[in-house]
C-alpha positions as CSV (number, residue, x, y, z in Angstrom):
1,X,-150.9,74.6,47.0
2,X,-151.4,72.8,43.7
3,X,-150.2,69.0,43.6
4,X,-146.4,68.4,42.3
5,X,-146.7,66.9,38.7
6,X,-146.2,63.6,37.9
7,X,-145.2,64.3,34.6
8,X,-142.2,62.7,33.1
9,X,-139.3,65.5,32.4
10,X,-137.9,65.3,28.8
11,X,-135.7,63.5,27.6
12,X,-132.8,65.1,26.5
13,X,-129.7,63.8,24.0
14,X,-126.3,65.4,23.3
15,X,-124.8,65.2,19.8
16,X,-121.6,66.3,19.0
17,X,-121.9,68.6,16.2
18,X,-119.1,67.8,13.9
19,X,-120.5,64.1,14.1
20,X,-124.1,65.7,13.3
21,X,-122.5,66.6,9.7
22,X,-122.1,62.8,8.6
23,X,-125.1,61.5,7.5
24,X,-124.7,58.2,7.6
25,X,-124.0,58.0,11.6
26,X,-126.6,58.2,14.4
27,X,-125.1,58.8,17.8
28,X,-125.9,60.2,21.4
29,X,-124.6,61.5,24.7
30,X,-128.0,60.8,27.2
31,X,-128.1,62.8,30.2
32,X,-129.8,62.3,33.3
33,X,-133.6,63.6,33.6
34,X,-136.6,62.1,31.6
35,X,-136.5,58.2,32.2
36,X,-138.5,56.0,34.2
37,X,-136.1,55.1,37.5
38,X,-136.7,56.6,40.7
39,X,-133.7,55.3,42.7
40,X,-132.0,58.1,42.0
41,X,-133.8,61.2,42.9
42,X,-136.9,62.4,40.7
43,X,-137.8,60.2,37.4
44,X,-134.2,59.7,35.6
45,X,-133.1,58.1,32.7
46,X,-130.6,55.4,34.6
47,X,-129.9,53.4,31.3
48,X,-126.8,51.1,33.6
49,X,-128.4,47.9,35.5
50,X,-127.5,48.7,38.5
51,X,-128.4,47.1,42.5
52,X,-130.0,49.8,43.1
53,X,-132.8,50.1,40.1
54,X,-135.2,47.8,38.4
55,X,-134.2,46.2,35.6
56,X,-137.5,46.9,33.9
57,X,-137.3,50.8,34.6
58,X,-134.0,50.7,32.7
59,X,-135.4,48.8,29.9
60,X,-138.0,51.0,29.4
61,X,-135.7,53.9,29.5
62,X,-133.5,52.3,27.4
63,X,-136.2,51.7,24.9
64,X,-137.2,55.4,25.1
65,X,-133.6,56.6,24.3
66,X,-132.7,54.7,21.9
67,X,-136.8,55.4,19.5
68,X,-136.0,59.3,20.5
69,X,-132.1,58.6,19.3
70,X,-133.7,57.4,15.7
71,X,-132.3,54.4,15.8
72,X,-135.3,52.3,14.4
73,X,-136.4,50.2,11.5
74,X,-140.2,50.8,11.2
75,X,-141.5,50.0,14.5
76,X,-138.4,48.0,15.9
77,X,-135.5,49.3,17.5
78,X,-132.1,48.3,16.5
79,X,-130.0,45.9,19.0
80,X,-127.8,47.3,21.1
81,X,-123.9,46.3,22.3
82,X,-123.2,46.7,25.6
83,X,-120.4,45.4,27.6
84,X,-119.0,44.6,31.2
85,X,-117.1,47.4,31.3
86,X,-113.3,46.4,33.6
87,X,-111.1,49.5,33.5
88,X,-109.2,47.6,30.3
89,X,-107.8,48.5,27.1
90,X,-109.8,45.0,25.5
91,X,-111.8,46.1,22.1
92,X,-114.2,43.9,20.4
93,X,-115.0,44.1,16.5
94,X,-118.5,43.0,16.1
95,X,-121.1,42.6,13.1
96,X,-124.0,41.4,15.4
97,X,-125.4,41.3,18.7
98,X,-123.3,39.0,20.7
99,X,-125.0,36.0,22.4
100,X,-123.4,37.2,25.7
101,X,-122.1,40.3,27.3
102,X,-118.1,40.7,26.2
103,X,-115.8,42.0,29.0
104,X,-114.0,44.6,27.7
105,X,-114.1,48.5,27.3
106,X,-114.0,49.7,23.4
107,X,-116.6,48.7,20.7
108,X,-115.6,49.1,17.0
109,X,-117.8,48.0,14.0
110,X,-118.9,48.6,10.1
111,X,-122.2,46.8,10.1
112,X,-125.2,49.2,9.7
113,X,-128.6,48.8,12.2
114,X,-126.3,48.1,15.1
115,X,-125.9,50.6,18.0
116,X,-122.6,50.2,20.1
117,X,-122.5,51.5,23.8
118,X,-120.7,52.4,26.7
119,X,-122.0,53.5,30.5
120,X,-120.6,56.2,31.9
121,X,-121.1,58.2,35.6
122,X,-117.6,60.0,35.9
123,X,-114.9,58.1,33.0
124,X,-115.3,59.8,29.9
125,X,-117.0,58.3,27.1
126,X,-114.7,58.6,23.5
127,X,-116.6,58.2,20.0
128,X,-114.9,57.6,16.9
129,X,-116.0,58.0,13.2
130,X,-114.3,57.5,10.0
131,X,-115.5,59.3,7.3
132,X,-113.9,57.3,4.5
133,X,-114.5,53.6,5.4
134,X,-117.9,54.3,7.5
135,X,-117.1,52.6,10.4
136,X,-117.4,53.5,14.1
137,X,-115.8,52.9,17.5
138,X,-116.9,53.6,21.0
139,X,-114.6,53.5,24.2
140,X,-114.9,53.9,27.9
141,X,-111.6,56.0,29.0
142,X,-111.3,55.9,32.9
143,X,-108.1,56.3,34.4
144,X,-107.0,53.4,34.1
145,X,-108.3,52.6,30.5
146,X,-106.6,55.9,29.8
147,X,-102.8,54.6,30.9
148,X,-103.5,51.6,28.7
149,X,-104.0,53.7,26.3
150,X,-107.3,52.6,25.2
151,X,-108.1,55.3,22.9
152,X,-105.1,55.0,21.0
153,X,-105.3,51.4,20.6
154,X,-108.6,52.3,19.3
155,X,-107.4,53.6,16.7
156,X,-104.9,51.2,15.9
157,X,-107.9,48.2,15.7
158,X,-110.4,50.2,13.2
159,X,-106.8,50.8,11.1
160,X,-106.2,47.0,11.3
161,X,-110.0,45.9,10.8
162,X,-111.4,48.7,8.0
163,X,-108.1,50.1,7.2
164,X,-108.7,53.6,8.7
165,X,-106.7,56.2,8.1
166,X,-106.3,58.6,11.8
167,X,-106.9,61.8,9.5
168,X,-109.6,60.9,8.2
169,X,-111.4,60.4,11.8
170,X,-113.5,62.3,13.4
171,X,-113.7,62.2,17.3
172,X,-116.2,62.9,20.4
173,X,-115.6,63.2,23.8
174,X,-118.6,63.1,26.0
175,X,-119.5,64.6,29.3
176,X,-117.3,63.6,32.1
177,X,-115.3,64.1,35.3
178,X,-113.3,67.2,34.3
179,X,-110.2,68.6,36.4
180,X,-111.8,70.9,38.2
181,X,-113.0,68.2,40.6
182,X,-111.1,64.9,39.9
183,X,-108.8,64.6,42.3
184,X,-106.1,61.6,42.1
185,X,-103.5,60.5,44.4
186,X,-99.8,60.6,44.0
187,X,-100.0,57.3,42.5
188,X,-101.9,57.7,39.7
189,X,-99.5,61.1,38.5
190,X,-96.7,58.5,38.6
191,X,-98.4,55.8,36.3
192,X,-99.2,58.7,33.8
193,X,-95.6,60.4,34.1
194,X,-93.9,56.7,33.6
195,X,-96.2,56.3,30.6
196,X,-96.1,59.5,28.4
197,X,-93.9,62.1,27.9
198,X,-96.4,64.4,28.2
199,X,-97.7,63.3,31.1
200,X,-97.0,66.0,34.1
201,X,-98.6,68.4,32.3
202,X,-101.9,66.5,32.8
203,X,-102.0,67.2,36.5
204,X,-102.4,70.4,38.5
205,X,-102.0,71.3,41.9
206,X,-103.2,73.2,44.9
207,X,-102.3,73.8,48.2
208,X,-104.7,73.4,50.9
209,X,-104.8,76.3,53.0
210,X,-104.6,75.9,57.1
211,X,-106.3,78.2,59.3
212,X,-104.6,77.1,62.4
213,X,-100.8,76.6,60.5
214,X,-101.4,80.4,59.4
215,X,-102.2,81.4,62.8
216,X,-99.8,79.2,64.8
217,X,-96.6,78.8,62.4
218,X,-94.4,78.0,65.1
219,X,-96.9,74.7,65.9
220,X,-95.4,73.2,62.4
221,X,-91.8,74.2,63.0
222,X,-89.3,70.9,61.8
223,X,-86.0,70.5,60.8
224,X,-86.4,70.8,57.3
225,X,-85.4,73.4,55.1
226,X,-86.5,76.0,55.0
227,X,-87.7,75.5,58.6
228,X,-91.5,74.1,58.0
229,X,-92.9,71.1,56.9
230,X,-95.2,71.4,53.7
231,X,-98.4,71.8,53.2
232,X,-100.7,69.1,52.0
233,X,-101.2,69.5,48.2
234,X,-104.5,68.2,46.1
235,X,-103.7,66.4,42.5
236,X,-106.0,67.1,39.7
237,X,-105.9,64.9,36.3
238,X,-107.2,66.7,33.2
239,X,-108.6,63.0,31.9
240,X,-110.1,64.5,28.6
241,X,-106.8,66.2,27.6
242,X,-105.2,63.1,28.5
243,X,-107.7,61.7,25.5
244,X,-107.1,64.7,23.4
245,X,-103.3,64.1,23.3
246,X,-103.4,60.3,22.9
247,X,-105.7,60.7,19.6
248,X,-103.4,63.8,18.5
249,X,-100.2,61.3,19.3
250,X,-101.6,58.9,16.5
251,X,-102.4,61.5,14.2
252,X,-106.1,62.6,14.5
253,X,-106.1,66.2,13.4
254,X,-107.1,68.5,16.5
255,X,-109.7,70.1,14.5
256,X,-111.2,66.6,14.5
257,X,-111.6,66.1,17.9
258,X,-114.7,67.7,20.0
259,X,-114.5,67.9,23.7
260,X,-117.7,68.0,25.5
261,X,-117.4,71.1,28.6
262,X,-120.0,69.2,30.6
263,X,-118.4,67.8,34.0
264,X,-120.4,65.3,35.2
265,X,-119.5,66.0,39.2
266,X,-120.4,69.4,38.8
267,X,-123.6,68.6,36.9
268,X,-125.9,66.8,38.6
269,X,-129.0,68.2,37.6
270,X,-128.5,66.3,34.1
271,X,-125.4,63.9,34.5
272,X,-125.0,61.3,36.5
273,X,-121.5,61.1,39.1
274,X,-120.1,58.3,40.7
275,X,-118.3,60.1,42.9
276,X,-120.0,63.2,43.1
277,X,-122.9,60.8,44.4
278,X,-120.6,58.8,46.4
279,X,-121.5,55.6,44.1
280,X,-125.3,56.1,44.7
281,X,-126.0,56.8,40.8
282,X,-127.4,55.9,37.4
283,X,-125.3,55.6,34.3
284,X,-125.6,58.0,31.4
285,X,-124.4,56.1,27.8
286,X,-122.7,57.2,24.7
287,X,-124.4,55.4,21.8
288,X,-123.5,55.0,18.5
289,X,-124.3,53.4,15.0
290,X,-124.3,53.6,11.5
291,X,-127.6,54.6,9.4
């Protein structure tokens, strides 16, 4: 039997295609295979410091990414924001690398040579262009982020800081936990419903079925009408359409907004999934800059 390679896989980058039309913007999705960390299964392209993986694996990942990205001048790669992302609806305007990491969870800028970034392994990853004023935003939408409204205030801080106009934006929203597997709790279909008008139609449900109920009604007999108690039912959240309808609520045009299909639970031979992986993962990032 010959020996299993060593070889590194490739490295390989999504782009949104109606932000591969403007070309003054660089910008990527990175998946999982093709890096230099072995903590998670194979050689992966964990670009997240993490307990987990060696800070010096991710930095050579990182620098990988970001020369196969094209973000470079000559030999030297451009400096890239990252932040300590807290579930918030905090967005930072920058024009330079920061002297320490910001807390916060959206990234908005007009300076050229500067990539901005946020981790992802389940929340979904939001990239903003305008195409007037040449300035960029990047957000991290969990849940939570999401009920704050963090994409929408996104759009209200590249209004107030470059004067952006929501129809003339374009928008990406990367791979991430889809509703086919990201089951919430009753609690989170209230914060959502109290929040937005729209906001049942976010969530589906199913019933889980019962083997011994079906075969044994009488077991599950109560007093309630109409005579059984229910069944337990499972929650989904759709978070990207959650995203989709906060950008359409401020006036991005739908045609303007690209939704990647990629579910990152369901994908694990090129995403990464916190929950999937039961919080044994990598983080994948959505970069992006202006040329």
């Amino acid at each position: 039997m010959p020996a299993a390679s060593t070889r590194k896989p490739k490295l390989t980058i999504l782009r949104a295609a109606s932000l591969e039309k403007l070309p003054w913007l660089i910008h990527g999705f990175s998946t999982r295979p093709g890096g230099y960390s072995r903590a998670y299964g194979g050689r992966t392209l964990n670009l997240g410091i993490t307990r987990h993986d060696s800070r010096i694996a991710v930095e050579r990942n990182r620098a990988d990414f970001i020369k196969q990205l094209g973000a470079m001048t000559g030999k030297n790669p451009w400096p890239m924001v990252t932040l300590r992302q807290i579930h918030s609806d905090l967005i930072h305007c920058v024009d330079t690398l920061p002297s320490q990491t910001l807390a916060g969870d959206g990234l908005i800028t007009s300076t050229p040579g500067l990539l901005l970034s946020v981790l992802t392994a389940d929340c979904l990853p939001v990239i903003l262009a305008d195409t007037k004023h040449s300035a960029i935003g990047v957000f991290h939408a969990g849940w939570r982020g999401t009920v704050k409204r963090i994409v929408e205030k996104g759009v209200g801080e590249m209004r107030r800081w470059f004067g952006t106009r929501p129809r003339d934006l374009r928008a990406a929203i990367g791979p991430g936990i889809h509703d086919c597997c990201f089951q919430v709790g009753s609690e989170v279909r209230e914060q959502f419903e109290s929040q937005f008008e729209y906001g049942a139609e976010l969530f589906r449900e199913i019933v889980e079925s019962n083997e011994v109920r079906e075969k044994y009604p009488l077991l599950f007999l109560t007093a309630r009408a109409p005579g059984h108690s229910e069944l337990p039912r499972k929650i989904f959240l759709d978070l990207a359409e959650a995203n989709r309808r906060q950008l359409l609520a401020v006036g991005v045009p739908a045609a303007a907004i690209e939704i990647s299909p990629l579910c990152t639970a369901c994908r694990l031979d090129l995403l990464f999934s916190h929950r999937a992986e039961k919080g044994m993962t990598g983080r994948q990032a959505a970069v992006v800059g202006i040329n």
